[in-house]
C-alpha positions, 0 to 999 in steps of 0.5 A, a space after each residue: 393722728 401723729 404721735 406727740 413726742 415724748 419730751 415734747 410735753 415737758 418742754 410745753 408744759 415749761 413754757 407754760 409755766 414761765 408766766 408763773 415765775 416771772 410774775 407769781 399770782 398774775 393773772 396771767 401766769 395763773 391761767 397760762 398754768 391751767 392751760 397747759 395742765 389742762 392740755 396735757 390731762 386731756 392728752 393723757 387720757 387720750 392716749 390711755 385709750 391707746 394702751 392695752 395690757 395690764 399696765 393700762 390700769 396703771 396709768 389710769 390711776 396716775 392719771 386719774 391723780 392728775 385729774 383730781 388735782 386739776 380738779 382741785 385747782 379749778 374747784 380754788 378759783 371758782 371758790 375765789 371767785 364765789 365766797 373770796 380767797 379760802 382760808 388755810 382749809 378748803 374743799 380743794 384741800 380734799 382733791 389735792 391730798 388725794 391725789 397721792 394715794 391715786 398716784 401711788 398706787 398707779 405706780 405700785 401696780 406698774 412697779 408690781 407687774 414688772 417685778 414679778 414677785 420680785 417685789 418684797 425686797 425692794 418693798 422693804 428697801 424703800 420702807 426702810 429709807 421712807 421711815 428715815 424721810 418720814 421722821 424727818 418731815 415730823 420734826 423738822 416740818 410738822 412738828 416746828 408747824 404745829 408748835 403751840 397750836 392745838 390739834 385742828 383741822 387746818 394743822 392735820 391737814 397742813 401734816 397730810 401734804 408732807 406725808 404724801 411727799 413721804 409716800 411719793 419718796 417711798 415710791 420713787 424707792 421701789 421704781 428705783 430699787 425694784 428689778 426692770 428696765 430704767 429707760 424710756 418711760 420709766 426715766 420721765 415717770 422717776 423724773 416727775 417724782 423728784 420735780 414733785 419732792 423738790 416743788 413740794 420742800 420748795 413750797 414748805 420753804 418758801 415763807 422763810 425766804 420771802 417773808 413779805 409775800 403771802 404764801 398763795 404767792 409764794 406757791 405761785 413762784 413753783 407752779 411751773 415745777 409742778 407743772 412739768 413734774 406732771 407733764 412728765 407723767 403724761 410724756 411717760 403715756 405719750 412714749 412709743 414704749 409705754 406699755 413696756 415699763 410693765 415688763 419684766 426686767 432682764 436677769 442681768 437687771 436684777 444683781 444687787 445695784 451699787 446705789 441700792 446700798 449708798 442709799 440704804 447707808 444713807 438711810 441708816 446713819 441719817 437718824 442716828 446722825 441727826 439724833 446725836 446733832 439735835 437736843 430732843 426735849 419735847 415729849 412728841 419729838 422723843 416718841 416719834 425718834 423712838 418709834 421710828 429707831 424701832 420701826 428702822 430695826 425692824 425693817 433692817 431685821 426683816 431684810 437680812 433675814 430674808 437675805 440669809 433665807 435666800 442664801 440658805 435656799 440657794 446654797 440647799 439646791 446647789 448641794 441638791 443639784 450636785 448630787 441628784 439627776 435634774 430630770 428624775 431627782 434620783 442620786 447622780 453617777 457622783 453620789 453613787 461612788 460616794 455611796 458606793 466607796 462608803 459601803 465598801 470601806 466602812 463595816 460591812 456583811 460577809 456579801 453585801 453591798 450588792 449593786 443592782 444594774 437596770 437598763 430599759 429595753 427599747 427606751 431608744 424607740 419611744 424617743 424617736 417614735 414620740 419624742 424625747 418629751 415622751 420619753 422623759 415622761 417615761 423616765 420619770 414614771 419609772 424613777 417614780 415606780 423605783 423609789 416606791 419599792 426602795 427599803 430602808 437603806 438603799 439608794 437608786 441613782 441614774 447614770 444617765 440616759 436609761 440607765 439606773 442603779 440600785 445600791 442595798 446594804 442589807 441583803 445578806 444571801 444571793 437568795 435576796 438579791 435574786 427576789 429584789 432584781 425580780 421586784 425591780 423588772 416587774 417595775 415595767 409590767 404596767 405600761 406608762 400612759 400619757 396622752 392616751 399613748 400606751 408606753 411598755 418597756 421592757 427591764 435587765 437587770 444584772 447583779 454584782 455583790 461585794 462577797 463574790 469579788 475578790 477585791 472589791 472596788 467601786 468600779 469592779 461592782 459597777 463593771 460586774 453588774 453591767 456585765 450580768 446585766 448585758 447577759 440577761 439581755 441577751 438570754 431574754 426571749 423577744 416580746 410580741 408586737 406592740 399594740 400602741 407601743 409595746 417594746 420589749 
């Protein structure tokens, strides 16, 4: 079966919709509307069946939405046709609002799948901007609905329609705002949710513009918007790259877009703007400006401590990075001249500080016998074993490949020294196990203390304990075979 193309479902589902606007409540025009809703439900759920991944589910729900309002557009006429034209609540009623639910979160799981927990920012964004909209459709559609009439049935669910508009605003905010791609799919999916905002205030508008219409009529006139708003949710399914508005955004996707702070500027002087234009006299009107300054506050607050959170973290693991080795976590070759250049010239013993050199014996082998995986592993064991045996007070670093330093303050005889350099070879007594290979390396140690150099310098302690320690290489006798790796 050939694949439909994308944009050609809109430009059906306008066609369609033309009768509608030519001649709103006609026959004609009525069942021209179902034809093509019903057309492309039906070839939605066809090519749903073609979708695979985690974004099936998805689409499901947005389908599923567009079902049930097919549904309720259907269950209208047969009502019509039964009992004659419903009042201003009927059954339909039930199907229609609840389709804003079923679309919403269709399109949260998409949203959800692409951020990859890379949602919450654009969460609170989009909350932001749909607290400002949903104050406004309180006070400008809902309340001035309502004037003088009791709480009942029909004013509830006049309210939930504009309210759904706010959930659907609020989801276009997260589509928009949230990191991935914005083409192909995600272009019709954005699209269908502006037609749908524009139809739905279209509608809500449309008894003031035509005031000897009856408002069944009047909504005629806008079918055929709705009517592509929802096709272009099925031309999303019908894409080739439909499955990929789940993947996961680019890095370059994610940096902070220009139009990201035009709507949040937006957003936040809208309510102060039409507060300070407006004359609040009403209690409900004063209540819900209140509450929803506070609701604004909240959810401003929220961000930018999030925001200074983010900052704080990356700012610590910046400093962390400078100063530690990224493989073993230890202190890099900086942090140890600086450690160094402290103890030498800040109060100190008559012989220390007393600098430790550590070579592994043999580490060259297990790389390129095993390979350099294992032979991280073997490093990490190793910085793991070092900083287990460190007292208060000293500092252990890596220099780079199997090299490691060990920086003490605290030791005042050579005595100590010796007992710390033999607590640090036996470090590689007990082999490293990974994978069931066995990896035994063997330690030199050289030593160098401030008290035996005549001017000590942080490059003279480093140059001493290298030296000591390529003569303690060199005097150590060869170590037997290994059995499964043995390097000595």
């Amino acid at each position: 079966m050939r694949r439909v193309p994308a944009w050609l479902v809109p430009v059906f589902a306008a066609g369609c919709g033309v009768p509608s606007a030519i001649a709103p409540g006609s026959t004609v025009g009525h069942v021209s509307y179902l034809i093509g809703f019903g057309a492309f439900v039906v070839l939605g759920w066809v090519r749903l069946r073609a979708i695979s991944g985690p974004a099936r589910t998805g689409y499901g729900l947005i389908v599923g939405a567009l079902s049930v309002w097919l549904a309720g557009d259907l269950l209208q006429d047969v009502l019509t046709l039964l009992v004659g034209p419903p009042g201003d609540v009927s059954p339909s009623d039930v199907l229609w609002v609840s389709g804003y639910p079923l679309l919403a979160g269709g399109l949260l799981h998409l949203v959800r799948l692409r951020t990859t927990g890379r949602l919450r920012e654009g969460l609170l964004d989009a909350m932001t901007m749909a607290t400002v909209m949903a104050w406004l459709c309180w006070q400008f559609v809902i309340l001035p609905a309502a004037e003088h009439q009791r709480l009942a049935l029909p004013v509830v669910v006049g309210a939930l329609y504009p309210l759904g508009d706010v959930v659907l605003f609020a989801v276009v905010a997260i589509l928009v705002l949230a990191p991935g791609s914005k083409r192909g799919p995600t272009r019709y999916v954005v699209g269908a949710l502006i037609l749908t905002l524009i139809g739905d205030v279209l509608i809500s508008m449309l008894p003031a513009l035509f005031e000897g219409m009856s408002r069944a009529v009047q909504a005629d006139r806008l079918d055929g918007v709705l009517l592509v708003a929802n096709s272009m949710f099925a031309a999303a399914l019908v894409h080739p790259n439909a499955a990929k508005i789940a993947e996961p955004g680019a890095a370059r996707e994610q940096r902070l877009h220009p139009a990201r702070v035009v709507l949040l500027g937006i957003a936040l002087a809208a309510m102060p703007l039409f507060a300070g234009l407006g004359t609040f006299t009403g209690v409900a009107s004063r209540v819900s400006l209140i509450v929803s300054i506070v609701l604004l506050t909240s959810l401003v607050l929220v961000r930018f401590v999030l925001v200074v959170r983010a900052q704080e973290a990356i700012r610590a693991e910046l400093t962390h990075q400078a100063h530690h080795d990224q493989l073993t976590g230890l202190a890099n070759r900086q942090a140890l001249r600086t450690v160094l250049d402290l103890s030498l010239t800040g109060p100190r013993g008559a012989y220390g500080p007393v600098l430790f050199y550590l070579d592994l014996n043999g580490f060259k082998q297990i790389n390129d016998r095993y390979g350099h995986a294992a032979g991280d592993f073997v490093l990490v064991e190793f910085a793991r074993r070092l900083t287990g045996v460190l007292r208060h007070g000293d500092v252990a670093a890596r220099l780079g490949g199997d090299e490691f330093v060990v920086v003490s303050e605290c030791i005042e005889t050579p005595a100590e020294a010796r007992a710390l350099a033999e607590r640090l070879q036996a470090l590689a007594l007990e082999p490293v196990n990974k994978d069931g290979d066995e990896f035994t390396v063997g330690v030199s140690v050289g030593v160098s203390a401030a008290g035996d150099l005549d001017q000590p310098d942080v490059d003279g302690l480093l140059a001493a304990a290298d030296a000591d320690m390529y003569l303690h290489k060199a005097t150590r006798p060869a170590a037997p075979p290994p059995k499964v790796l043995l390097i000595a």
